[in-house]
C-alpha positions as CSV (number, residue, x, y, z in Angstrom):
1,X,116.7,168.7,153.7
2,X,119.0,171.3,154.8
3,X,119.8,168.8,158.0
4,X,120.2,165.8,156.4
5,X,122.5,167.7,153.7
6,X,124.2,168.8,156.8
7,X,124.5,165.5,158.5
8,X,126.0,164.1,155.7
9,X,128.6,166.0,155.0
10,X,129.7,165.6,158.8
11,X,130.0,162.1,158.3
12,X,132.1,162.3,154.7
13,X,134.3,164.5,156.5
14,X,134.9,162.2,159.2
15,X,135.3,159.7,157.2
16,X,138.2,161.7,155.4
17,X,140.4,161.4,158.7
18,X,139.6,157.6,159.0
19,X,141.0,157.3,155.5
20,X,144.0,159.2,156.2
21,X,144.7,157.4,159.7
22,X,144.2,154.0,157.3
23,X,146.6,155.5,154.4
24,X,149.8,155.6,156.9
25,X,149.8,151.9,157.4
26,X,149.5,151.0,154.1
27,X,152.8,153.3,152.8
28,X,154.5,152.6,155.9
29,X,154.2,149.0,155.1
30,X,156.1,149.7,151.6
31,X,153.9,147.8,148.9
32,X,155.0,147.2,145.6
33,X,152.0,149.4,143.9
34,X,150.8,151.8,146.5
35,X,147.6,152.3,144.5
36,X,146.8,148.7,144.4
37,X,147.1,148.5,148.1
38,X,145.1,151.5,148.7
39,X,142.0,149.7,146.5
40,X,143.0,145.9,148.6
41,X,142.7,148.0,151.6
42,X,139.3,149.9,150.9
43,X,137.5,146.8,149.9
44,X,138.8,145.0,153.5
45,X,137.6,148.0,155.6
46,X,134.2,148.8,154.0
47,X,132.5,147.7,157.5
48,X,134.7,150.1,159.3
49,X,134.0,152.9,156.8
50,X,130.4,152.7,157.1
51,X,130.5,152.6,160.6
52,X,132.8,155.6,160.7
53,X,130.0,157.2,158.8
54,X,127.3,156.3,160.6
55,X,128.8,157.4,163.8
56,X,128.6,153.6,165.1
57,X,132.1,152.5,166.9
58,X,135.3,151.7,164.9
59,X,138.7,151.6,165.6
60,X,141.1,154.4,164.7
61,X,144.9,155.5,165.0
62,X,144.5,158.6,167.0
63,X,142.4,156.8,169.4
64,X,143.5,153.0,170.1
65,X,146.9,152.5,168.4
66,X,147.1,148.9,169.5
67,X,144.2,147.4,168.3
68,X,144.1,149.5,164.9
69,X,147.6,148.2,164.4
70,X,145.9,144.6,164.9
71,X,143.0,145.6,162.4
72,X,145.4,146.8,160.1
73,X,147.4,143.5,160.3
74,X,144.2,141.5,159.2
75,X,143.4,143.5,156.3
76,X,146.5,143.8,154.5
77,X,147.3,140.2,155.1
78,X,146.0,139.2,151.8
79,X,147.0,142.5,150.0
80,X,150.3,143.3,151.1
81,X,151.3,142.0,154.9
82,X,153.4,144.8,156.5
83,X,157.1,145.1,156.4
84,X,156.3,147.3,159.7
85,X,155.8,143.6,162.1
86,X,158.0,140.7,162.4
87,X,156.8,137.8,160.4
88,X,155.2,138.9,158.0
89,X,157.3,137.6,155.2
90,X,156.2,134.2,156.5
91,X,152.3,135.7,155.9
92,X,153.3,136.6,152.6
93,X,153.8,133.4,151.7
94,X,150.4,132.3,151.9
95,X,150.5,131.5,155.4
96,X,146.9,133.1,156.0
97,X,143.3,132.4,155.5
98,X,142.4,135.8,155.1
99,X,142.8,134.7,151.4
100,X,140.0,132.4,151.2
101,X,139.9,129.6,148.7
102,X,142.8,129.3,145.9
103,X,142.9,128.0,142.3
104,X,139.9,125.8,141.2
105,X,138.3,126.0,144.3
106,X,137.9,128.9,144.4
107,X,135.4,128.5,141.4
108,X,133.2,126.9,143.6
109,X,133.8,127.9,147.0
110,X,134.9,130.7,149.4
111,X,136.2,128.6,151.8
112,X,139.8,127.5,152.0
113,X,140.7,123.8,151.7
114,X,141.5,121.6,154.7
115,X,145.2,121.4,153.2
116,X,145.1,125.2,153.1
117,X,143.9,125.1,156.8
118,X,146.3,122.5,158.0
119,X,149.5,124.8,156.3
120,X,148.4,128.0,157.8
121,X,148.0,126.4,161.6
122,X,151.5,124.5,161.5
123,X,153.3,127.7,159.9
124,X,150.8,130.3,161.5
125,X,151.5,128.5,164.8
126,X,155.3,127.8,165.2
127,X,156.0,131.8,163.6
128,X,154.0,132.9,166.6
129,X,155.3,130.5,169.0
130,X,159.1,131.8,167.4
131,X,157.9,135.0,168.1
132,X,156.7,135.1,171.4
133,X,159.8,133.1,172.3
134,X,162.5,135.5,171.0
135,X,160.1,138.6,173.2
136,X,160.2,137.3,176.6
137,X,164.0,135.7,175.7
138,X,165.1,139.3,177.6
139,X,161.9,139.7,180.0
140,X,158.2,139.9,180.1
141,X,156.2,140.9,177.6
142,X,155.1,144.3,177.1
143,X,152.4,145.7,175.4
144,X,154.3,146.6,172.4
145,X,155.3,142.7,171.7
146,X,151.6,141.6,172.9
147,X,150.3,143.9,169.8
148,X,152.6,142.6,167.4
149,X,152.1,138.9,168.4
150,X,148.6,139.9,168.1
151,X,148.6,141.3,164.5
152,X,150.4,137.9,163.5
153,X,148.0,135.8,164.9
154,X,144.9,138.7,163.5
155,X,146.8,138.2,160.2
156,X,146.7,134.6,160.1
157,X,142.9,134.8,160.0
158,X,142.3,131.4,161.7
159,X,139.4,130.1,163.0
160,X,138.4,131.9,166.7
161,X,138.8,128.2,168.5
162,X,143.0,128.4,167.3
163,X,142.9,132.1,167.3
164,X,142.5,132.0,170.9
165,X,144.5,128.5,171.8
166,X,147.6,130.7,170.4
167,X,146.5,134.2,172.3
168,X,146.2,132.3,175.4
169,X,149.7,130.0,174.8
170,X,152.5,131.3,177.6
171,X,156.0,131.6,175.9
172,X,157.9,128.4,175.9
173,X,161.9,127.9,175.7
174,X,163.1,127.8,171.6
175,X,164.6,124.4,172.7
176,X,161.2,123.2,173.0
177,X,159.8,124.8,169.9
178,X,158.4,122.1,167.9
179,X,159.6,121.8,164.3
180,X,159.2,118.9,162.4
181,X,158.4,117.8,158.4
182,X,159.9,119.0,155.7
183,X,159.3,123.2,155.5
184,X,159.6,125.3,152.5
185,X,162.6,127.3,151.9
186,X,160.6,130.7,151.9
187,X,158.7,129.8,154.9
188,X,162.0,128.9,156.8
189,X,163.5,132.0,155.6
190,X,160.6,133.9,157.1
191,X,160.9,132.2,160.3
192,X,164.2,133.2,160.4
193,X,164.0,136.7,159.2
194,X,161.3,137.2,161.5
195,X,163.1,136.3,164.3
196,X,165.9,138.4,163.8
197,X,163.5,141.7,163.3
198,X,161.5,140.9,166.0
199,X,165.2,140.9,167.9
200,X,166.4,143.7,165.8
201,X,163.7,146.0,167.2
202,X,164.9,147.4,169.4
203,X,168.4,146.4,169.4
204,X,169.4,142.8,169.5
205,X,170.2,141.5,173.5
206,X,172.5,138.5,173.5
207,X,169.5,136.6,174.9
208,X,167.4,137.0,172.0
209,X,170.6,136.3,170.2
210,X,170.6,133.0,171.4
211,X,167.3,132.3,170.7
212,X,167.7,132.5,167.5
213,X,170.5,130.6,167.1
214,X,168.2,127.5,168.6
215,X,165.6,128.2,165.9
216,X,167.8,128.6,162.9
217,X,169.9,125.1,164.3
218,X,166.3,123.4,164.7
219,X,165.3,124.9,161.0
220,X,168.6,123.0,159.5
221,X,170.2,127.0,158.9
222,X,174.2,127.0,159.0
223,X,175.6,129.7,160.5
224,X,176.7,131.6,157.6
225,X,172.9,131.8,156.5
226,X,172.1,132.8,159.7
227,X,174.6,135.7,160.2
228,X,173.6,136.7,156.3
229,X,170.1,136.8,158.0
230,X,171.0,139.1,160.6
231,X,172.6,141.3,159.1
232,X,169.5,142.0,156.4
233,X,167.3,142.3,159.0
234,X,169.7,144.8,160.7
235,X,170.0,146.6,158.1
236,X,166.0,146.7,157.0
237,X,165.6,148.1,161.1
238,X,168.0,150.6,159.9
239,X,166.4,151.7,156.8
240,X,162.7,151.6,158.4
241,X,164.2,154.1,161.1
242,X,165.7,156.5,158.7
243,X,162.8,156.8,157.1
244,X,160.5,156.7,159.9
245,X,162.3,159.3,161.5
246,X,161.9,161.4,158.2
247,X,158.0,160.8,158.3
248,X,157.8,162.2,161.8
249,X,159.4,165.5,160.5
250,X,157.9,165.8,157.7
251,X,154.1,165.6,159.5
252,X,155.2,167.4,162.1
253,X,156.2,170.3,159.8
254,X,152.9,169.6,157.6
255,X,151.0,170.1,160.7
256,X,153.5,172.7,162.5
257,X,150.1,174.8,163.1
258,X,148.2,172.5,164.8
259,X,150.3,172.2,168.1
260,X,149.2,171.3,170.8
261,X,146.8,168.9,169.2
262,X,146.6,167.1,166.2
263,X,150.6,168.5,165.6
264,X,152.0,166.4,168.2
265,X,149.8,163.6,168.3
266,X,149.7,162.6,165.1
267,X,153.4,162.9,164.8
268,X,153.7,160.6,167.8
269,X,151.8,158.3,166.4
270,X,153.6,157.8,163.3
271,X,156.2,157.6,165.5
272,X,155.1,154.5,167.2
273,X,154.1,152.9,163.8
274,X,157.4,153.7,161.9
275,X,160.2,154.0,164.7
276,X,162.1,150.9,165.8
277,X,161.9,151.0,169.3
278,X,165.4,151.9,169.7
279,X,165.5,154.8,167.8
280,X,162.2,156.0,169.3
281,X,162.8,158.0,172.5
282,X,164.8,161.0,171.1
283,X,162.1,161.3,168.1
284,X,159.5,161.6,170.5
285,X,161.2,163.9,172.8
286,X,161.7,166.3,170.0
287,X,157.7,165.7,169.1
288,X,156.9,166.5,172.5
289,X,158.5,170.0,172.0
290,X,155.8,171.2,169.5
291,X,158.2,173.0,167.7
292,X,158.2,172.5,163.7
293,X,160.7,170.5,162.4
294,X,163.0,172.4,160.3
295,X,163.3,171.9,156.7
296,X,167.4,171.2,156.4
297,X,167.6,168.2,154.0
298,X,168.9,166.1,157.2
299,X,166.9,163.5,155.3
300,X,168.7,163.8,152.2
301,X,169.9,160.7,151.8
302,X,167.2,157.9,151.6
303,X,166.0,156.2,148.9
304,X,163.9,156.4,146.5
305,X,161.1,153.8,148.4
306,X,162.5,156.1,151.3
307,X,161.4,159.0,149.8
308,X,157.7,158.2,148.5
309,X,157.4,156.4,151.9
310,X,157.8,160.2,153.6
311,X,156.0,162.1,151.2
312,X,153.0,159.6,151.1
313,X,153.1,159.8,154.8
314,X,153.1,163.6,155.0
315,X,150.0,163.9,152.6
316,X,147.9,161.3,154.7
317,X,148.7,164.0,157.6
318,X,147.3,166.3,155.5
319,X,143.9,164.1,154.9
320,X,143.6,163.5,158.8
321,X,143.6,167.2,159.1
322,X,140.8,167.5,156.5
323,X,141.8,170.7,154.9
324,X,139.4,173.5,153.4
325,X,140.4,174.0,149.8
326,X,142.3,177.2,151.5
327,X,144.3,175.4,153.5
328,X,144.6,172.1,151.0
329,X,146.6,174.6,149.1
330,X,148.8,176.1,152.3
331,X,149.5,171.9,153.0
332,X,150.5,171.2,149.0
333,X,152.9,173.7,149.4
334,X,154.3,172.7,152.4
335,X,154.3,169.3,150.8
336,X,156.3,170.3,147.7
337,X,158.6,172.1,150.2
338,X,159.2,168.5,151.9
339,X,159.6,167.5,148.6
340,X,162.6,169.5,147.5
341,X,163.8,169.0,150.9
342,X,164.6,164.7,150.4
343,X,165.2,166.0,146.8
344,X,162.3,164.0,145.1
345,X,160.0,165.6,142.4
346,X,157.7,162.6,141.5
347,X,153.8,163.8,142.3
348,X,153.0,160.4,142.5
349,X,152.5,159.5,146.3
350,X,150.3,162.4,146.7
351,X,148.5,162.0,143.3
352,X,147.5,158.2,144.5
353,X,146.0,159.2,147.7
354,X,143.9,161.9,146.4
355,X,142.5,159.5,143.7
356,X,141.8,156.8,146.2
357,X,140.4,159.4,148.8
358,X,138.2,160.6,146.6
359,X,137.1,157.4,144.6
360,X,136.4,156.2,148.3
361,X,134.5,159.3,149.5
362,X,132.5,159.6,145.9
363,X,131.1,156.0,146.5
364,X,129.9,156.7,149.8
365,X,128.8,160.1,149.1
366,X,126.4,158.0,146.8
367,X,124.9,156.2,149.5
368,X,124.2,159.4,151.3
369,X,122.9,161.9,148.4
């Protein structure tokens, strides 16, 4: 009895660090009710959860970034699609069969209408094709762009035939990006916003540039939409850096203890989640110090999002470390002290994890009493 008590509790407790890994993506991708997101989120990865508790093989952050980033992309799609990938406003808009069927169908079937299925390949299709065009615009494709135009087309949760047609697609000029039919003004706006982050990224190259300007002429954009366009999707680069930036400090000062190890690799991978590309080398250079980042309200100044973004972040560091009660309380404090530091005092980001951590680990403690 003893064993299987023992063997149990192994696997809850690994399961804890899969939870936390899980948590990041779905702050980092700003959602309009964290807690909602969290629940969206658990119900999408219950296949991955009880494989990480039965010890069979499932993807994780600390271990294969690229293709948890991609299995991340599929399961929010329907709950909340990331703000951290290009294109994912045009997702938002419905632009995915990860949804399944919608209004009275749905009554009677699972399966999304043909309509539904036609939409989603001609959208799903030319945002990936805009994508890949504005990534090889300034040279070949790295594996960075490969995992993002791999999460879009994950997201889009098409059938496997036109899941792989668009993998195996090479990039092709934005003159001869076909766009034809009336489009919806949200779905055009997406396009275009997409395009511009994807550019944005890390830093826009007048090649990309001029890319874009083909796709927003060929959506029927002027150029004062276009320019507006740009500069909100500068600006959102901006604001995901200065608060990814903060989220690096604040786990690596969560963590400051558990360097080498777990210190610096976590932080380095919240690095490579949150930091624009741009902004990313002297953030890892100071990670790859293992020093603790100092608590000197550089970070003062974000918002309020800003803010819970960090503080959620921080706590689902302290999750992946799986803390003894002990040391739960040694991390909440550090965690208030982060707190203080950005000047928030709302509980909230780290009250909604622990309820969804534990509502998560409850139910599968269940299965395993």
């Amino acid at each position: 009895m003893s064993n299987g008590t023992d063997l149990a509790t192994s696997a809850l407790e690994h399961l804890v660090g899969v939870l936390g890994e899980d948590a990041f993506f779905v702050i980092a991708s700003r959602p309009r009710e964290l807690r909602e997101a969290l629940d969206g989120l658990a119900q999408r990865r219950a296949r991955s959860y009880t494989a990480a508790v039965q010890g069979q093989p499932h993807t994780r952050m600390t271990t294969e970034l690229g293709p948890w980033i991609i299995e991340m992309a599929r399961a929010m799609a329907p709950v909340w699609p990331t703000s951290l990938l290009p294109m994912m406003d045009v997702v938002r808009e419905k632009v995915t069969l990860e949804i399944g069927a919608r209004g009275l169908r749905s009554l009677f079937s699972s399966k999304p209408s043909d309509k539904d299925v036609a939409r989603v390949k001609r959208y799903g299709a030319l945002a990936v094709r805009t994508l890949r065009a504005v990534y090889a615009s300034d040279g070949p494709l790295d594996t960075e762009d490969r995992t993002a135009i791999d999460a879009l087309i994950a997201a889009l949760g098409l059938p496997d035939t036109d899941a792989t047609t668009l993998h195996a697609e090479a990039p092709v000029a934005a003159e001869t990006l076909e766009v034809y039919g009336e489009m919806d003004d949200a779905i055009v706006r997406g396009l275009l916003r997409g395009a511009w982050l994807a550019a944005a990224w890390d830093g826009v190259d007048p090649r990309e540039e001029a890319v874009v300007a083909v796709v927003a002429r060929k959506l029927g954009v002027d150029d004062e939409v276009r320019e507006a366009t740009r500069r909100d999707a500068i600006a959102q680069v901006e604001a995901l850096g200065k608060a990814g930036t903060a989220a690096v400090d604040a786990v690596r000062y969560m963590l400051s203890d558990r360097a080498p190890g777990i210190g610096v690799q976590l932080p380095a991978r919240v690095a490579m989640l949150m930091v624009p590309r741009r902004l990313r080398q002297d953030v890892l250079a100071a990670v790859g110090t293992g020093a603790p980042a100092p608590l000197a309200k550089r970070h003062h100044g974000l918002d309020t999002e800003g803010r819970r973004a960090v503080l959620g972040v921080a706590w689902a560091a302290a999750l992946v470390d799986n803390p003894t009660e002990g040391r739960r309380a040694l991390l909440r404090a550090r965690w208030e002290r982060v707190a203080t530091d950005l000047g928030e005092d709302d509980p909230a980001p780290r009250e909604d994890l622990e309820r969804w951590a534990g509502e998560a680990l409850a139910g599968v403690a269940r299965t395993l009493a």
